[in-house]
C-alpha positions as CSV (number, residue, x, y, z in Angstrom):
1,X,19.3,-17.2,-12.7
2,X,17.1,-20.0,-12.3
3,X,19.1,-22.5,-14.6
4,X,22.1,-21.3,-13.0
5,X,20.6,-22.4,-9.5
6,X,19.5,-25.8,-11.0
7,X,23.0,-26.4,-12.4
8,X,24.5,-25.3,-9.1
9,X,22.8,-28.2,-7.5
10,X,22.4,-30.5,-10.1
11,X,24.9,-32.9,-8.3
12,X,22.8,-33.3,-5.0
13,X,19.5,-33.3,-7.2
14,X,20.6,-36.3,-8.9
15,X,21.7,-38.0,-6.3
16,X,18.1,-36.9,-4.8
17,X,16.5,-38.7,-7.6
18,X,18.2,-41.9,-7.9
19,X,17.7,-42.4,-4.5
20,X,13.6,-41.6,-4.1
21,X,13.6,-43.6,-8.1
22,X,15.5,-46.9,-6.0
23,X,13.2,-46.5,-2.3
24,X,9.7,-45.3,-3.8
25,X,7.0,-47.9,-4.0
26,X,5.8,-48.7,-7.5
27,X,2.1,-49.6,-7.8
28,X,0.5,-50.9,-10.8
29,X,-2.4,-49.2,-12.4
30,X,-6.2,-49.8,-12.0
31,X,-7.8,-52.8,-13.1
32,X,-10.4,-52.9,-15.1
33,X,-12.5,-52.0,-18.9
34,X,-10.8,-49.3,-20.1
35,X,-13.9,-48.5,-21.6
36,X,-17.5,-47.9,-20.5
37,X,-20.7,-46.1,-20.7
38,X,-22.6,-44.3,-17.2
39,X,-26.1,-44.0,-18.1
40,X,-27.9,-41.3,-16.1
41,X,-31.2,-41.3,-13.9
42,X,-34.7,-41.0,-15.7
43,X,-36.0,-43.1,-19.1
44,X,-36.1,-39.3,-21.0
45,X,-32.3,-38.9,-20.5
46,X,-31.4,-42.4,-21.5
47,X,-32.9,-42.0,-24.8
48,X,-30.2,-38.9,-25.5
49,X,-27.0,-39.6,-27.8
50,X,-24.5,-40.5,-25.6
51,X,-21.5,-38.3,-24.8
52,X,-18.2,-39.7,-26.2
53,X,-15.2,-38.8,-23.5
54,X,-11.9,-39.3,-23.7
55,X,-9.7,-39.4,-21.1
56,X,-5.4,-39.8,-21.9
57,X,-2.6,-39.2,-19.6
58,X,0.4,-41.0,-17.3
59,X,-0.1,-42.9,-14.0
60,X,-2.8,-40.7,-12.4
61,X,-5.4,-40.8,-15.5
62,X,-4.4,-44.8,-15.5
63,X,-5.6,-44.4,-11.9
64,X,-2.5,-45.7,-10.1
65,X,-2.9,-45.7,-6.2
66,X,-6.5,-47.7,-6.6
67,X,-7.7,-50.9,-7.3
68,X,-10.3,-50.9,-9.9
69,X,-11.0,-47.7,-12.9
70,X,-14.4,-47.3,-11.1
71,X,-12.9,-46.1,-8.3
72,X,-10.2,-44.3,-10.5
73,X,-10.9,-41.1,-12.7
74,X,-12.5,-42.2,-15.7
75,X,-14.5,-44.2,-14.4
76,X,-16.0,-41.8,-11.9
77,X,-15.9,-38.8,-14.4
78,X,-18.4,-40.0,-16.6
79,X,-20.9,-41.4,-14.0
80,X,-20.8,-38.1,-13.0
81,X,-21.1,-36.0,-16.4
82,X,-24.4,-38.7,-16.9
83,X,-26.0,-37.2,-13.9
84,X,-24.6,-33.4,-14.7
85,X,-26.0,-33.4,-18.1
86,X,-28.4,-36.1,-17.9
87,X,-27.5,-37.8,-20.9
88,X,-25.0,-41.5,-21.2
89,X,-21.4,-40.4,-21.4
90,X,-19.2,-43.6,-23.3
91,X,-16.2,-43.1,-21.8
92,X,-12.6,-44.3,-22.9
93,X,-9.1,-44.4,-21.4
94,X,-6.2,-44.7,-23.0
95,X,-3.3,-44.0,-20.3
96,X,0.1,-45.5,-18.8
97,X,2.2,-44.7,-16.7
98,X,5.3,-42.7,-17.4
99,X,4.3,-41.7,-20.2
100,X,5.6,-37.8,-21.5
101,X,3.3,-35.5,-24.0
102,X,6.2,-36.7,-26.4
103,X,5.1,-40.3,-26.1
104,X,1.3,-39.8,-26.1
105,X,0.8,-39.3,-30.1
106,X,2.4,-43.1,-30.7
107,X,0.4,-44.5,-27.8
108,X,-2.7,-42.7,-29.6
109,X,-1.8,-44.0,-32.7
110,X,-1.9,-47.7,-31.3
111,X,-4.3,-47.1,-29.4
112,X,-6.7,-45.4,-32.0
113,X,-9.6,-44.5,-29.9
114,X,-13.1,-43.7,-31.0
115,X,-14.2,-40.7,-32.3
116,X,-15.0,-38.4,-29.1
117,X,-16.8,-35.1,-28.3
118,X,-14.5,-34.2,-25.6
119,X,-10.5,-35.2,-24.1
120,X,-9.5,-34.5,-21.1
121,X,-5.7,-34.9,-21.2
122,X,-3.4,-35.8,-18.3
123,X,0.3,-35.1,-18.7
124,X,2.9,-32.9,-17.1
125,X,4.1,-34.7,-14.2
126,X,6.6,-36.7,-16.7
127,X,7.6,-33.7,-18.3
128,X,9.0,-32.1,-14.9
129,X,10.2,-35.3,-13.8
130,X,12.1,-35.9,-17.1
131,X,13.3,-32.2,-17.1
132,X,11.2,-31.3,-20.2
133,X,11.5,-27.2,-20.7
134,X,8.7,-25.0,-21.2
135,X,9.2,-23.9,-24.8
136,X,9.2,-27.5,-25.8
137,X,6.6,-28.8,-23.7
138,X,4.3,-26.1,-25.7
139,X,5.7,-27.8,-28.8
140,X,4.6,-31.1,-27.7
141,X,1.4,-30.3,-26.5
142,X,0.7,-28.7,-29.7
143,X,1.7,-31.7,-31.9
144,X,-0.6,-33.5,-29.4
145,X,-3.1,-31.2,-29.9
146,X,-3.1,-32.0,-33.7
147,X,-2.8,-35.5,-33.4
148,X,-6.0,-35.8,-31.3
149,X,-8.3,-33.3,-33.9
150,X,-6.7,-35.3,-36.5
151,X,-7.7,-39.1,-34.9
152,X,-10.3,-37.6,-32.3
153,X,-11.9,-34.6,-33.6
154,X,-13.3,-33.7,-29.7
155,X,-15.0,-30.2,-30.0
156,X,-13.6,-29.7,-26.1
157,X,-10.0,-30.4,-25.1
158,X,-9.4,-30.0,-21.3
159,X,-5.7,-30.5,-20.2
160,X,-4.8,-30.4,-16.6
161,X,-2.3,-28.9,-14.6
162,X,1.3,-30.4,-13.3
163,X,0.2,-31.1,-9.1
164,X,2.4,-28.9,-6.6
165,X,5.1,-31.0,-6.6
166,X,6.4,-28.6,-4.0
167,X,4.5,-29.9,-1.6
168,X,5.0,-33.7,-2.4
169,X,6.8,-35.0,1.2
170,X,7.7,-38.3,-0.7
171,X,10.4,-35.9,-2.6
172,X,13.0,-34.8,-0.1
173,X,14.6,-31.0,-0.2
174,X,15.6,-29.4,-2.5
175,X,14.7,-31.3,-5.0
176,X,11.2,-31.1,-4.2
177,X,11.4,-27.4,-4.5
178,X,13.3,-27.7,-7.6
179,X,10.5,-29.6,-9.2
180,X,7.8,-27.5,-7.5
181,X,9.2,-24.4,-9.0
182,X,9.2,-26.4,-12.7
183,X,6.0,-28.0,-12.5
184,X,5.4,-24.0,-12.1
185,X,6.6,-22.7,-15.1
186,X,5.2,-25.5,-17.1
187,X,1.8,-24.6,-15.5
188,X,2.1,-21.4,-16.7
189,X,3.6,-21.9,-20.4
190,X,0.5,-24.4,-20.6
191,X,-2.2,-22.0,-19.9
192,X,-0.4,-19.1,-22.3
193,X,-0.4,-22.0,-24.9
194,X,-4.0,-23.0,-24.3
195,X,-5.6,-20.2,-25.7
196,X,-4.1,-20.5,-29.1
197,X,-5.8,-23.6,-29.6
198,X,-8.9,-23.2,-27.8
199,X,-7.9,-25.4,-25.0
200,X,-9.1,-25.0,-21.8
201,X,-6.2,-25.1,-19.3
202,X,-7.7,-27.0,-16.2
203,X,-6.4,-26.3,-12.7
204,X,-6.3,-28.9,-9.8
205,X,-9.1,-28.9,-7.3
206,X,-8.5,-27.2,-4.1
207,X,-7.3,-30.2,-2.2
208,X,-4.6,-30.9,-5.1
209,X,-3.8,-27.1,-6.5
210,X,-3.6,-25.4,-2.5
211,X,-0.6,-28.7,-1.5
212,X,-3.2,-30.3,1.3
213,X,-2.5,-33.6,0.1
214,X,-4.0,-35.1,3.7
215,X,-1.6,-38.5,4.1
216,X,-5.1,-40.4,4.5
217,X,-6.4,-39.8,0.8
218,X,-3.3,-40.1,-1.1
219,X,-2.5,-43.4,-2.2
220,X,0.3,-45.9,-0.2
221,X,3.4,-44.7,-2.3
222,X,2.5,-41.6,-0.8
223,X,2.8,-40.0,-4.7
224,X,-0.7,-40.8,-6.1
225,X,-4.5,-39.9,-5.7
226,X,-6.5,-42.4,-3.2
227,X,-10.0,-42.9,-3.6
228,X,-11.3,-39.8,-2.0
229,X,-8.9,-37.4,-3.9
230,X,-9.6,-39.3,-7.2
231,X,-13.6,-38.7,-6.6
232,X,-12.8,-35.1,-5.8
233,X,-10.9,-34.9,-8.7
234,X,-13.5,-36.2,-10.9
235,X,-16.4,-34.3,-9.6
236,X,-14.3,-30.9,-10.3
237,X,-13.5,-32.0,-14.1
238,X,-17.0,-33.4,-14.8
239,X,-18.0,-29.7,-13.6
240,X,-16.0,-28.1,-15.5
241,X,-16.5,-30.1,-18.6
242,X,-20.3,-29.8,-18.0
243,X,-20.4,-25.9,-18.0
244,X,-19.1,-26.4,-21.6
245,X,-21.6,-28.7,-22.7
246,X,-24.5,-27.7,-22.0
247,X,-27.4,-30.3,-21.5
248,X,-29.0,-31.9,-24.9
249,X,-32.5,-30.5,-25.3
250,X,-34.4,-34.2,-24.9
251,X,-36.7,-33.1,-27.9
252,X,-34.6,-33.3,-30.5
253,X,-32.2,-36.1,-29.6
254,X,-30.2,-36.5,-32.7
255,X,-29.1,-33.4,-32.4
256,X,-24.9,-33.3,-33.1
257,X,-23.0,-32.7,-30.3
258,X,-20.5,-30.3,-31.6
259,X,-23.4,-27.8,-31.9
260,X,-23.3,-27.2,-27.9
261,X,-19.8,-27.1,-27.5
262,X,-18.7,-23.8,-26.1
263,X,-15.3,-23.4,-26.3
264,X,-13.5,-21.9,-23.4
């Protein structure tokens, strides 16, 4: 039924499309290391290992809609996981926009990032956008999944959820509803999917998940996280990331990290 409405309005969705693709604003992505390490308060907790974190996605873990990666995700994520689990967290980003869960295992490959402990993954908003469908956006992810064990080896993979696209004013109706009701179902074939691989399907923060996006925090092509939503975003990660790594006993600091993963 579903597909049949799609198809029904697939003329007017187009034409939807190619019209918000020609008017919307384009905005480059954050400047800045793509690399870094947040060291966290006290001499005792500087002397721990440092936590290896991995963060790859599209536009919003490139932290479009701000200026510099310290005021983007990664950036904040581990400055905050530093103070969480009082230990350095050497962070990495490898991200750009429009990029699909297809895509990401060549990017990954050129990339070739460090070894980490943990990813947090950022991809889905191209996949609705691009009309990916649920049983092979599970497909993707789990090639993606074995490309980053393979390259990676993180003992924690967090993926995030598509945003309510829904409730995205940029996009006019129906399409916006359209999409909504995608981002949806891919939201839902993710987290069934998750399991299987001991993935931990992340949901948006309140002020993401809920639709609130307040015109004041999001950034000016009215599509992306500003500042404030990318700090709230980053605080909710970093606690959910931190809940499944526990914090390094400071007595035995060579201690391997994969020992305190809990997978969830």
């Amino acid at each position: 039924m579903w597909g049949l409405t799609k198809f029904t309005l697939s003329p007017l969705l187009v034409a939807q499309g190619l019209r918000v693709r020609k008017h919307a604003r384009v905005l480059p992505e954050a400047d800045g290391p793509r690399q870094g390490r947040a060291e966290p308060e006290g001499e005792a907790a500087a002397q721990a290992p440092a936590l290896r974190v991995l963060v790859l996605g599209d536009s919003s873990a490139a932290g479009v809609g701000v200026p510099t990666q310290d005021e983007a995700l990664a950036g904040p994520l581990a400055r905050e996981l530093a103070q969480r689990l009082l230990r350095p967290v050497a962070w990495q980003l490898v991200a750009r926009s429009g990029l699909t869960t297809q895509d990401a295992p060549a990017l990954l490959r050129q990339a070739a990032p460090a070894r980490c402990d943990a990813v947090l993954v950022v991809l889905g908003m191209n996949d609705v956008l691009t009309q990916v469908p649920p049983v092979r956006a599970v497909r993707e992810r789990d090639a993606l999944w074995v490309a980053l064990s393979q390259q990676c080896g993180p003992g924690l993979v967090l993926w995030s959820a598509a945003p309510p696209l829904e409730h995205f004013q940029l996009l006019p109706w129906p399409l916006r509803s359209v999409l909504g009701r995608d981002a949806q179902q891919l939201n839902r074939a993710q987290a069934a999917w998750a399991p299987s691989r001991q993935v931990v399907h992340l949901d948006l923060p309140p002020e993401l998940a809920d639709g609130q996006l307040a015109a004041s925090e999001l950034a000016e092509d009215g599509f992306h996280p500003g500042p404030t939503l990318y700090a709230r975003w980053a605080r909710h990660v970093a606690q959910v990331m931190a809940q499944r790594l526990p914090r390094l006993p400071p007595s035995d600091p060579f201690l391997s990290t994969a020992a305190f993963v809990r997978r969830g």
